[in-house]
RODO-2510 file (C-alpha; in nm, 4 decimals, decimal comma):
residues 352
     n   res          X          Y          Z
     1     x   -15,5276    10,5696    -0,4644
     2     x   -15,9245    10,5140    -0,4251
     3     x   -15,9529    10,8240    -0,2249
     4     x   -15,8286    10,9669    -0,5721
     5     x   -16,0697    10,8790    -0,7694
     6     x   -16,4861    10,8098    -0,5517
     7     x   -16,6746    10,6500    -0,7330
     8     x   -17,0819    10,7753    -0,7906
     9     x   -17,3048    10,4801    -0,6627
    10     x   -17,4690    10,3432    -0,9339
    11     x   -17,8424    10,1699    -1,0282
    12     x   -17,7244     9,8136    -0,9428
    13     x   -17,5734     9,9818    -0,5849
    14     x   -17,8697    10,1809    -0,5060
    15     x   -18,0976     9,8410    -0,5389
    16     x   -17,8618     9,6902    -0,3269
    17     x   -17,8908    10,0033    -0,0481
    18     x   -18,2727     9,9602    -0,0796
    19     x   -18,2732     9,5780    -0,0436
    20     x   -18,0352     9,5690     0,2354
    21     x   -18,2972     9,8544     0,4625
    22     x   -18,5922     9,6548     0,3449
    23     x   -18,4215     9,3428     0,4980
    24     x   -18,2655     9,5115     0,8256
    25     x   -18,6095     9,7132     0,9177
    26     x   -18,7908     9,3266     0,8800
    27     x   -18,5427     9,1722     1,1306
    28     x   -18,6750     9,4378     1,3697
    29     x   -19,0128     9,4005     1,2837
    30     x   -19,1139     9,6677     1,0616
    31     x   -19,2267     9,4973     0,7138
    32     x   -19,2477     9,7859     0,4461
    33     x   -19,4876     9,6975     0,1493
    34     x   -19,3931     9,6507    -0,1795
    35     x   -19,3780     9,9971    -0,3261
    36     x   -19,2486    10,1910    -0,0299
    37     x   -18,9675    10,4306    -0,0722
    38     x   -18,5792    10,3553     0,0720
    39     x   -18,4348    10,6020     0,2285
    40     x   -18,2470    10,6432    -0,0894
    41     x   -18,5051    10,7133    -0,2717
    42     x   -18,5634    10,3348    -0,4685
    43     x   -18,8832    10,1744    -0,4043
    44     x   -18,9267     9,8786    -0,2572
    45     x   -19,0442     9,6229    -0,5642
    46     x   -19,1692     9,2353    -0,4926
    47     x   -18,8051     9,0748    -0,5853
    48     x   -18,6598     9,2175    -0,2724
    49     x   -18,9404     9,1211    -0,0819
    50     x   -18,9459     8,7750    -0,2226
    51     x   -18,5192     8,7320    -0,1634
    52     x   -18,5539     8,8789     0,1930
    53     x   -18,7321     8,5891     0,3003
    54     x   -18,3964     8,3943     0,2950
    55     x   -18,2532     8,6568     0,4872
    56     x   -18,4999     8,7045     0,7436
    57     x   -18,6010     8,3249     0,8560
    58     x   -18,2192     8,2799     0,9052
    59     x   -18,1847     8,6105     1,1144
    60     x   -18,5200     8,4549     1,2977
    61     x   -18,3534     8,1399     1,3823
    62     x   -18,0342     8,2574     1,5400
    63     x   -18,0248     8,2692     1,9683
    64     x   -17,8198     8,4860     2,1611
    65     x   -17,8668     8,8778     2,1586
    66     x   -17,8698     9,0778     1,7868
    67     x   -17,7208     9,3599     1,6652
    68     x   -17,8985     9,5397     1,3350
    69     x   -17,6709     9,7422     1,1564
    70     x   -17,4457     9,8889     1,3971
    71     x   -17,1469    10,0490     1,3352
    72     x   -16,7839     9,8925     1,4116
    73     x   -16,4080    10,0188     1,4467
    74     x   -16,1474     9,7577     1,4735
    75     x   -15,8637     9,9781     1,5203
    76     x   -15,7144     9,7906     1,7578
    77     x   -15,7847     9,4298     1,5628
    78     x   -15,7121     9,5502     1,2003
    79     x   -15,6286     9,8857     1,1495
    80     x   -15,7301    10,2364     1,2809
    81     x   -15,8552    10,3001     0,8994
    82     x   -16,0789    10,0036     0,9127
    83     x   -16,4345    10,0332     1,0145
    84     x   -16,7449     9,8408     0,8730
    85     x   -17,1093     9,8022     0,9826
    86     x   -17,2294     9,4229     0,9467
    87     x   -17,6064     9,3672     0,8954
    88     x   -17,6522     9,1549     1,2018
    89     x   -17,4690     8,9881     1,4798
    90     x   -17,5426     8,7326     1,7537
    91     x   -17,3777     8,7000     2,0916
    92     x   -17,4626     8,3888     2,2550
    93     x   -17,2347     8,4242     2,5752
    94     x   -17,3748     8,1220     2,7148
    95     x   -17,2582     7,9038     2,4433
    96     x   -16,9892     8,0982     2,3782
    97     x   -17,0427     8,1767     1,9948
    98     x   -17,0803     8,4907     1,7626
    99     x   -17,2455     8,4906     1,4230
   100     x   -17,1845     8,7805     1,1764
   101     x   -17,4384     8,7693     0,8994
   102     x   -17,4011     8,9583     0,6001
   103     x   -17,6905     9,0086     0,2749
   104     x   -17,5710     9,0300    -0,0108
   105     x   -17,7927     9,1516    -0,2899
   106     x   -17,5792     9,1163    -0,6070
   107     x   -17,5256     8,7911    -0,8239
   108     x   -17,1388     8,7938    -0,7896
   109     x   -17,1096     8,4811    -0,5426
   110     x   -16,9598     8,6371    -0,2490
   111     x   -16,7847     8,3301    -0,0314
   112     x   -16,8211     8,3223     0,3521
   113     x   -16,4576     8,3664     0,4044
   114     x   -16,4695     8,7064     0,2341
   115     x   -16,2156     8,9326     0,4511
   116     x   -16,5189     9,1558     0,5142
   117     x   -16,6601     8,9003     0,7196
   118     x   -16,3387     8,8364     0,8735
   119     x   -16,2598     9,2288     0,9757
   120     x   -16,6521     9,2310     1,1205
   121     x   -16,5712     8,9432     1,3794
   122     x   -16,2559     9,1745     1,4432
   123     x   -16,4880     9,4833     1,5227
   124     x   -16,7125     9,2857     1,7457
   125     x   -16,4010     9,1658     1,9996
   126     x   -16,2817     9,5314     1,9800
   127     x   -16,6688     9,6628     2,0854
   128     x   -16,7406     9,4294     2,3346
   129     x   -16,3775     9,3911     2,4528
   130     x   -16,3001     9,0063     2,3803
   131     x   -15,9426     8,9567     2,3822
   132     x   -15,7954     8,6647     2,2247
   133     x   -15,7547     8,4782     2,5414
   134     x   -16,1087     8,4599     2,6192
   135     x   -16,2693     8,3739     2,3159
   136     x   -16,0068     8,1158     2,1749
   137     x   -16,2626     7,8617     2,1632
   138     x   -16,5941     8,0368     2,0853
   139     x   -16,7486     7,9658     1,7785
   140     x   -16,7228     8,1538     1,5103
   141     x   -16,9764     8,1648     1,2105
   142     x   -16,9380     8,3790     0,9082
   143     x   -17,2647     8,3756     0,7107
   144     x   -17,3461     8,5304     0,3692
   145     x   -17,6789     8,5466     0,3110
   146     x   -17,7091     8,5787    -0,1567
   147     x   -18,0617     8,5501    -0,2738
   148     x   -17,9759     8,6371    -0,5882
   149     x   -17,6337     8,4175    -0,6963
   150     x   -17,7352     8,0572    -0,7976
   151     x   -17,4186     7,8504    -0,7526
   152     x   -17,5085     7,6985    -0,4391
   153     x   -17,8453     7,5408    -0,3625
   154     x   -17,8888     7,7292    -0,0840
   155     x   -17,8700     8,0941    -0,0361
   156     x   -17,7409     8,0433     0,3109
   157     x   -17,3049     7,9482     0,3004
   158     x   -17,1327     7,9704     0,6426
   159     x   -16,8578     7,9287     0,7548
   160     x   -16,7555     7,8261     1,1378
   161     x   -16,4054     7,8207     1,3092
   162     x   -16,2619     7,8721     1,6600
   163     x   -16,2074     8,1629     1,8238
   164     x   -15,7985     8,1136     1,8088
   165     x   -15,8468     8,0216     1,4431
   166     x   -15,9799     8,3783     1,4374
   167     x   -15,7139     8,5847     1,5997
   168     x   -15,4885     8,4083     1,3279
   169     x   -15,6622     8,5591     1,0339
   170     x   -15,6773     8,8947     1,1943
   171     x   -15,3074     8,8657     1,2097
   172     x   -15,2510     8,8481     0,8903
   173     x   -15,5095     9,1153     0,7698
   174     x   -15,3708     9,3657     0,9950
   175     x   -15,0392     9,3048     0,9130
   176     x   -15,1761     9,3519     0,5393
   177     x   -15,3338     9,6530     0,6126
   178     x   -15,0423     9,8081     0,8050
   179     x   -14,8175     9,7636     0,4746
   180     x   -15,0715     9,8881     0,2216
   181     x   -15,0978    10,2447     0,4625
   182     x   -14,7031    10,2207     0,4422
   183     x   -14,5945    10,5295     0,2228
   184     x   -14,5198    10,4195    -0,1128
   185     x   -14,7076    10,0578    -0,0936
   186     x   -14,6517     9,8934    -0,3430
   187     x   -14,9830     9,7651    -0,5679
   188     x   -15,0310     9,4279    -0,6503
   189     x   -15,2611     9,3114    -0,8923
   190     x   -15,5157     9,0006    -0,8281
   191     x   -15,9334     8,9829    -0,8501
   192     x   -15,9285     9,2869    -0,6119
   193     x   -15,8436     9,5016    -0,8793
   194     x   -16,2678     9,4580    -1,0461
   195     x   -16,4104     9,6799    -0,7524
   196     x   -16,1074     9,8725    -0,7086
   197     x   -16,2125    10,2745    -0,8392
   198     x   -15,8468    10,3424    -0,9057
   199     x   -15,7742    10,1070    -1,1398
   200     x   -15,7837    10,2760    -1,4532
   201     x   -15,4726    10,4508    -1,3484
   202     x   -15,3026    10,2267    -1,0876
   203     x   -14,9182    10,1703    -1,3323
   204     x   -14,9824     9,7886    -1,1873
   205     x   -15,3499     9,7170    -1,3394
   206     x   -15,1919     9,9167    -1,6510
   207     x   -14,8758     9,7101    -1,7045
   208     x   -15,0614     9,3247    -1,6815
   209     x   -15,3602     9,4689    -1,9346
   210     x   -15,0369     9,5820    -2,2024
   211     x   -14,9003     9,2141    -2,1320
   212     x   -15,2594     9,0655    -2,1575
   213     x   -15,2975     9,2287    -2,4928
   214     x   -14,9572     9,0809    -2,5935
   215     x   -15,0099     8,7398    -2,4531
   216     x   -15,3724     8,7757    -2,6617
   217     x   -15,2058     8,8350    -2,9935
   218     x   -14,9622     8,5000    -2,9960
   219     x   -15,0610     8,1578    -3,1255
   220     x   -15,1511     7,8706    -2,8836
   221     x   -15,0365     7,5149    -3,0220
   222     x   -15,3442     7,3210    -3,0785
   223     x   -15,2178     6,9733    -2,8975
   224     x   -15,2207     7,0257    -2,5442
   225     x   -15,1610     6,7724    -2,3073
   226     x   -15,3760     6,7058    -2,0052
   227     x   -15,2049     6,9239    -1,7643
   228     x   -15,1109     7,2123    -2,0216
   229     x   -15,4499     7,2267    -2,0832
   230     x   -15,5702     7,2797    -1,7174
   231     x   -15,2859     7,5286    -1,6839
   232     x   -15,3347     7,7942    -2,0035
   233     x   -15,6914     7,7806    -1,8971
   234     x   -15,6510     7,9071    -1,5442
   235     x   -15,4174     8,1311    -1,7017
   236     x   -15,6401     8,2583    -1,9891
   237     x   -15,9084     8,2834    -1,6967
   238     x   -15,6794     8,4456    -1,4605
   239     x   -15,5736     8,7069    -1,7415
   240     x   -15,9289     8,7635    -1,8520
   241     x   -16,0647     8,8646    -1,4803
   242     x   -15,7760     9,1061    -1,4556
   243     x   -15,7982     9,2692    -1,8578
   244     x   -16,1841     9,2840    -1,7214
   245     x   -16,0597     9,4695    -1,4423
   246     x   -15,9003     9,6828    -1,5902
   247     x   -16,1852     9,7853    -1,8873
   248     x   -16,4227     9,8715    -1,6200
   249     x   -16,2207    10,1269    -1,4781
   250     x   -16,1138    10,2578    -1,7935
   251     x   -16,4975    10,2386    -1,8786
   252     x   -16,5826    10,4624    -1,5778
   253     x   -16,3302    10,7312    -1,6480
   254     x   -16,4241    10,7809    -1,9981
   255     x   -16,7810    10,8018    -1,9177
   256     x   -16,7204    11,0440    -1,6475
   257     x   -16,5194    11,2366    -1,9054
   258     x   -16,7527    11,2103    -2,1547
   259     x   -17,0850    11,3548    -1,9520
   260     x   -16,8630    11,6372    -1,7966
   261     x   -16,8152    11,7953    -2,1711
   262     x   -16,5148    11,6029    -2,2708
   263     x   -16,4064    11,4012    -2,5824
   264     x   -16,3039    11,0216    -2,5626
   265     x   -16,2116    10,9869    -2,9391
   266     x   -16,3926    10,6735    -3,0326
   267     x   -16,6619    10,6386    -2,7510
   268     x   -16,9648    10,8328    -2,6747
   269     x   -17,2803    10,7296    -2,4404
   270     x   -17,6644    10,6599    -2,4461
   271     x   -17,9265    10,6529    -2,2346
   272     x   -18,0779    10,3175    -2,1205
   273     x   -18,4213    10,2581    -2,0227
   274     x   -18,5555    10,1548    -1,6991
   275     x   -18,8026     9,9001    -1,5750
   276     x   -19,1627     9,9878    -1,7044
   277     x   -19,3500    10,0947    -1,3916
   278     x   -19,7127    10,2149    -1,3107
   279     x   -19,7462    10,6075    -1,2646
   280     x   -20,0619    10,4806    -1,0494
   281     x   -20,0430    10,3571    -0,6878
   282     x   -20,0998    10,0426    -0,6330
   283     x   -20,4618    10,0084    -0,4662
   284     x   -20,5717    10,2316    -0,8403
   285     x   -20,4102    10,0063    -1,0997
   286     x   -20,5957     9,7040    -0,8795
   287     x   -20,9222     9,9006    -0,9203
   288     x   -20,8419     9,9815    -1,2623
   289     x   -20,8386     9,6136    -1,3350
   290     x   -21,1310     9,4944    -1,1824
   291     x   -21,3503     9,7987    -1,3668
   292     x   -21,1674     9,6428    -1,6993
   293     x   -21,2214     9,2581    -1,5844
   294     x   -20,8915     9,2018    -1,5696
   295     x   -20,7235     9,0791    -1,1954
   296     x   -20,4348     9,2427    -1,1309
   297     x   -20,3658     9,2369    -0,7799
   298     x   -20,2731     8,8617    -0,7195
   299     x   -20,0549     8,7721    -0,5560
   300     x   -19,9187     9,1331    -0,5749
   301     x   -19,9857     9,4148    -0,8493
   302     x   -19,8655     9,2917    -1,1192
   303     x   -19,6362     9,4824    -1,3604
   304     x   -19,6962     9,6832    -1,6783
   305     x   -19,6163     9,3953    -1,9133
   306     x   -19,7369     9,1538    -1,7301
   307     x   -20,1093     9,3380    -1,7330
   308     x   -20,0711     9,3568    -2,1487
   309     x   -20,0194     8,9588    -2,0619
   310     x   -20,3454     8,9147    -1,8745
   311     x   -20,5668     9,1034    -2,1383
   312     x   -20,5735     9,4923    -2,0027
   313     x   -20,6030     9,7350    -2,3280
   314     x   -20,1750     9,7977    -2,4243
   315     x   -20,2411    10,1496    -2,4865
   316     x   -20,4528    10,2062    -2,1640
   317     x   -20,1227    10,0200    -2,0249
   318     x   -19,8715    10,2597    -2,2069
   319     x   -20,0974    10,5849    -2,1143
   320     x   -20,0324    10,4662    -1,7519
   321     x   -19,6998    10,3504    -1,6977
   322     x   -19,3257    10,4865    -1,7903
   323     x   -19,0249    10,3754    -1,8483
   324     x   -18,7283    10,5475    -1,6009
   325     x   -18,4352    10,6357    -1,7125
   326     x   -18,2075    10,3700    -1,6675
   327     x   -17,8496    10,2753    -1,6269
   328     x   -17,6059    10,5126    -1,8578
   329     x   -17,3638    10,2678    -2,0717
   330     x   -17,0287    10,3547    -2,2615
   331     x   -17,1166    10,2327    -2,6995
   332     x   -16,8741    10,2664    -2,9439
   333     x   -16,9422    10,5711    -3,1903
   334     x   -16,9059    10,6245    -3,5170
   335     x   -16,5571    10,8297    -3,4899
   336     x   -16,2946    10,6118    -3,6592
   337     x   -16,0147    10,5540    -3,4412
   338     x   -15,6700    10,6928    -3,5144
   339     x   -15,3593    10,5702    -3,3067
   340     x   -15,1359    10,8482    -3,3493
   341     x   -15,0212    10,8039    -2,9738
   342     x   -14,8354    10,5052    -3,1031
   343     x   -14,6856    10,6213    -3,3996
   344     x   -14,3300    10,6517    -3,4359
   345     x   -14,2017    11,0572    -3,3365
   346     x   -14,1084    11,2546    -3,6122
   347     x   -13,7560    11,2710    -3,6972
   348     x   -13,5810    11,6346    -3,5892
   349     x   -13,2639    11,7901    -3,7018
   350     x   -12,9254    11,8016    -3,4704
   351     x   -12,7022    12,0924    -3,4853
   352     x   -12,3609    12,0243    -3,3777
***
């Protein structure tokens, strides 16, 4: 159903891409400076500098040979469909152990036992031809590497089983993937659903929102007891992540309609504004400063606003910076809504 309905990569995505070169060019010893172009296009600004670090002393501290980036098939492990390209891996074949390392750039925590993880370890037995015999007690390490997600107090979460452990997992996600390429699979709702791009019209996603809704609109006794309690809030939670999954995708659709010429009745769009950069390089706005007595090239050139901060002119500031466009967001308009879809049909006269 995805290959229905690709979805355009987005601002938060494209950060992501650029973080994720800036981080896999360091491991390999080319440090880009803060302002340098992606090949995507984003420049490189001092945050992803500043959350590589994480990424790159654990990458330093790993033995055993690395791969950067390379590009995996587990056909034979998961699924022919199934391919992936990890951001680094370490073979240690002396002490038997593999680490797969991902980054991960976003602030939705991402656990180490993602099945991502699980179907990279699968693509490096397939590319170095480890069968299950021989590595059933490696080590195995799964490591996300999130800069940017807070829960823990640590960027770095692993997570290490045996090589048999492994093959067990595999298993089961093959045997997963194997029924969801069956013809007619069924679809099954869950927290997959919020990065699924076929949601807004999978009949699955549609029929637990409608229920959602329903659930949404009855009353809730006010004495709960201890358990009850726990239970209608995992439920309430449960229901919330999945009627968010759904809006989303609905969200994406209508915008999509809506900037290819189309009317949404009740919705229209506006453009956002992006982060306030200079239209200056970098080694100029620093000389700038110093001709206006203002320093503003420690510890890095520092940012529109945060020039107006240190004393430079705000309209010498505004002349040279801009504002990007930024990310497009669905607002309600000021069309009322009318809900003739549900009203009741029109009665019509029989002839007999």
């Amino acid at each position: 159903m995805e290959a229905l309905y690709p979805q355009p990569e987005g601002e938060e995505a494209r950060l992501g891409t650029a973080a994720h070169w800036y981080v896999t060019e360091a491991v390999q010893g080319r440090f880009h400076p803060v302002g340098a172009l992606a090949p995507n296009g984003v420049p490189i600004d001092l945050e992803m500098v500043e959350c590589g670090e994480s990424f790159i002393d654990y990458a330093a501290n790993l033995g055993g040979a690395h791969w950067v980036e390379r590009h995996l098939t587990m056909e034979r492990t998961v699924h022919v469909q199934c391919m992936g390209t990890p951001d680094l891996v370490s073979i240690d074949w002396g002490a038997h152990r593999i680490d797969v390392v991902d980054y991960k750039y976003g602030h939705r925590y991402v656990p180490p036992t993602t099945p991502q993880l699980l179907a990279y370890v699968g693509g490096v037995f397939e590319a170095d031809h480890l069968d299950r015999d021989v590595t059933k007690g490696w080590q195995i390490t799964r490591t996300i590497v999130q800069p940017r997600n807070y829960q823990d107090r640590t960027p770095v979460r692993s997570y290490s089983s045996l090589g048999w452990q492994v093959w067990d997992e595999l298993d089961v996600l093959a045997d997963a993937a194997h029924a969801a390429a069956q013809p007619g699979a069924a679809t099954v709702t869950g927290d997959h659903c919020r990065d699924c791009s076929a949601r807004h019209a999978c009949p699955a996603a549609q029929a637990v929102g409608a229920h959602v809704l329903d659930i949404a609109g009855q009353s809730v006794p006010h004495e709960l007891d201890d358990h009850a309690l726990g239970l209608q809030l995992a439920l309430i939670d449960r229901a919330g992540t999945r009627l968010a999954a759904l809006r989303t995708g609905l969200e994406a659709e209508a915008m999509g309609r809506i900037r290819a010429g189309r009317r949404v009745q009740g919705w229209t769009w506006e453009q956002g504004e992006g982060r306030e950069a200079w239209t200056l390089p970098p080694d100029q706005v620093v000389a700038l400063g110093e001709t206006m007595g203002v320093p503003l090239g420690k510890p890095a050139t520092l940012t529109p606003g945060q020039a107006r901060k240190a004393g430079l002119d705000p309209e010498l500031v505004a002349a040279l910076s801009r504002r990007p466009p930024g990310a497009v967001k669905l607002i309600r308009s000021d069309t009322p809504l009318t809900f003739t879809a549900f009203a009741p049909p029109t009665p019509t006269e029989t002839t007999t």
